[in-house]
C-alpha atoms as a printed R data frame, in Angstrom:
   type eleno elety resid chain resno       x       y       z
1  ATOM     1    CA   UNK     A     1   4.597  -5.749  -4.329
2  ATOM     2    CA   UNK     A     2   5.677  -3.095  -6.844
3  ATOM     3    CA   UNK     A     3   4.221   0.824  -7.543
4  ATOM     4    CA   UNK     A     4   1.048   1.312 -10.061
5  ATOM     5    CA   UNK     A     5   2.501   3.702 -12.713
6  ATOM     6    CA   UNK     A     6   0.106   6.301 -14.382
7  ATOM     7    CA   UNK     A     7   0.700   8.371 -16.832
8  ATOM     8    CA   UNK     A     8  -0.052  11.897 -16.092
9  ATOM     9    CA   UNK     A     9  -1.233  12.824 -19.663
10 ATOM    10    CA   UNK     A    10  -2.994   9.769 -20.707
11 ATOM    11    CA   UNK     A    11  -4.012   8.588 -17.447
12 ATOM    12    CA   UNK     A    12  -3.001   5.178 -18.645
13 ATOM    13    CA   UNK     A    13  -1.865   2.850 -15.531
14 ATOM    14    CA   UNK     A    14   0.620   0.502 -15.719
15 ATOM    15    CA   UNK     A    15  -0.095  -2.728 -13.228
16 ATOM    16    CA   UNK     A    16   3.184  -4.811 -12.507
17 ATOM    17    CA   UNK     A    17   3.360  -8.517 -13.684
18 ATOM    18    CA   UNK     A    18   3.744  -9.536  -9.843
19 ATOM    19    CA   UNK     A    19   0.170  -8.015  -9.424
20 ATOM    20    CA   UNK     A    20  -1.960  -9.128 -12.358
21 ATOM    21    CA   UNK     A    21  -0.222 -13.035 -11.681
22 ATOM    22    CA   UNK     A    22  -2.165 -12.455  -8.312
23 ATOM    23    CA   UNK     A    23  -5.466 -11.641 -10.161
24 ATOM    24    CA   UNK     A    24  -5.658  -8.486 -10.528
25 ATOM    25    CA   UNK     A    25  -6.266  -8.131 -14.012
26 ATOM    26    CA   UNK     A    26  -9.624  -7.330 -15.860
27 ATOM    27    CA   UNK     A    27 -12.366  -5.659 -14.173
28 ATOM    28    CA   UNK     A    28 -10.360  -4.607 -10.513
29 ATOM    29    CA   UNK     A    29 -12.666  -3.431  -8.020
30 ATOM    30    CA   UNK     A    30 -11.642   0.309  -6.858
31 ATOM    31    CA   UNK     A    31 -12.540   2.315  -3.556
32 ATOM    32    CA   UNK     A    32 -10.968   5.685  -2.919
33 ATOM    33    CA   UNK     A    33 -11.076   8.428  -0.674
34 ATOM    34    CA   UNK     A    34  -8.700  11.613  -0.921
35 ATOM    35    CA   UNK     A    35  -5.647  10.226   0.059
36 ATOM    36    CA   UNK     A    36  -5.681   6.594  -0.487
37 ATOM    37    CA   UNK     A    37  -7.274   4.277  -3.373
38 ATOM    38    CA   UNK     A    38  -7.633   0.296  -2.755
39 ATOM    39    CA   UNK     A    39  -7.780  -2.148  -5.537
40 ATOM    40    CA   UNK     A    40  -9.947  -5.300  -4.211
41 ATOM    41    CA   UNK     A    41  -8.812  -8.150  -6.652
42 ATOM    42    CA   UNK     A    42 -12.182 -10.033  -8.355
43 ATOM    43    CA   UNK     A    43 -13.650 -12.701  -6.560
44 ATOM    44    CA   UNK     A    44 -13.036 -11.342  -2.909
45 ATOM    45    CA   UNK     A    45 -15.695 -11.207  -0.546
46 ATOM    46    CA   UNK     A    46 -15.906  -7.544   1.718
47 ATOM    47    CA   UNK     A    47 -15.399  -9.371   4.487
48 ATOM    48    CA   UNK     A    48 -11.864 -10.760   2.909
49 ATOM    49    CA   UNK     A    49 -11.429  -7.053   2.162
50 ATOM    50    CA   UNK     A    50 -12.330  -5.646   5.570
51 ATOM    51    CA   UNK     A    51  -9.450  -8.406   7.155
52 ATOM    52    CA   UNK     A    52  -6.561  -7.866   4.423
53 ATOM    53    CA   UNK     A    53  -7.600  -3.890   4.963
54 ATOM    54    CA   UNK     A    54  -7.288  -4.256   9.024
55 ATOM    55    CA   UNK     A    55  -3.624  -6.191   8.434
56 ATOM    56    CA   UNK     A    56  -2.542  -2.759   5.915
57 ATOM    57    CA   UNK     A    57  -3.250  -0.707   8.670
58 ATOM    58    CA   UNK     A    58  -1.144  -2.726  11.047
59 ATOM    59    CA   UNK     A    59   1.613  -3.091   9.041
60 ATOM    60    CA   UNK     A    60   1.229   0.922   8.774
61 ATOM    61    CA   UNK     A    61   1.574   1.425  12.105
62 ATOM    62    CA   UNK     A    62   4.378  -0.893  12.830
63 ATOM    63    CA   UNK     A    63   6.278   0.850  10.183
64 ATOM    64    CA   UNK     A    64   5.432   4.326  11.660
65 ATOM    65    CA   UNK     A    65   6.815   2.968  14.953
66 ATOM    66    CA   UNK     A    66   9.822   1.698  12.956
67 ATOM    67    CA   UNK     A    67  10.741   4.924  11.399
68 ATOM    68    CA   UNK     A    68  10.004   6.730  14.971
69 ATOM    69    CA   UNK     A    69  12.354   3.850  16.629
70 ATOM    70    CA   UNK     A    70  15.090   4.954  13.734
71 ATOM    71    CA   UNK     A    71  14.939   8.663  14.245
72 ATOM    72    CA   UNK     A    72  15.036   8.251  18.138
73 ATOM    73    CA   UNK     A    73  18.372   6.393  17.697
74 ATOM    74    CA   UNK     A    74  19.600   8.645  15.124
75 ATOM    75    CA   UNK     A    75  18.907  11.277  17.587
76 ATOM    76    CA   UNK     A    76  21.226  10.237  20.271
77 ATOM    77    CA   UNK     A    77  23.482   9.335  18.321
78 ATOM    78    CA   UNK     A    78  24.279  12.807  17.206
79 ATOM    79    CA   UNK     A    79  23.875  13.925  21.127
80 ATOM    80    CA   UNK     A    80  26.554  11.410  22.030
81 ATOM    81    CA   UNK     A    81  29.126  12.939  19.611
């Protein structure tokens, strides 16, 4: 979907067209913690939230099992040469 720019001295964010055609634009919901911050686009319900939130964390863990999957064949190859 595209990176949030922010500038480090202004603070100033920069939101990609992709993301403000898909509505979020004007008053975005936020929820952080210390590593991760959430924008919930206006208009969605927290149970909408909880669901899209539940399919992030999938797609998390399919891409940690990807990268694990990558390294694992990396790994032999080097072994078998």
């Amino acid at each position: 979907m595209g990176n949030i720019r922010i500038d480090p001295k202004t603070g100033f964010a920069y939101i990609p067209k992709e993301l403000r055609d898909e509505g979020f634009k004007d008053d975005v919901e936020t929820i952080a913690d210390s590593l991760t911050l959430t924008l919930i686009r206006p208009g969605v319900s927290w149970e909408s939230a909880i669901k899209s939130l539940k399919i992030v964390l999938q797609d998390l863990e399919l891409r940690i099992e990807h990268r694990e999957e990558q390294e694992r064949k990396a790994s032999v190859s080097k072994e078998s040469n």
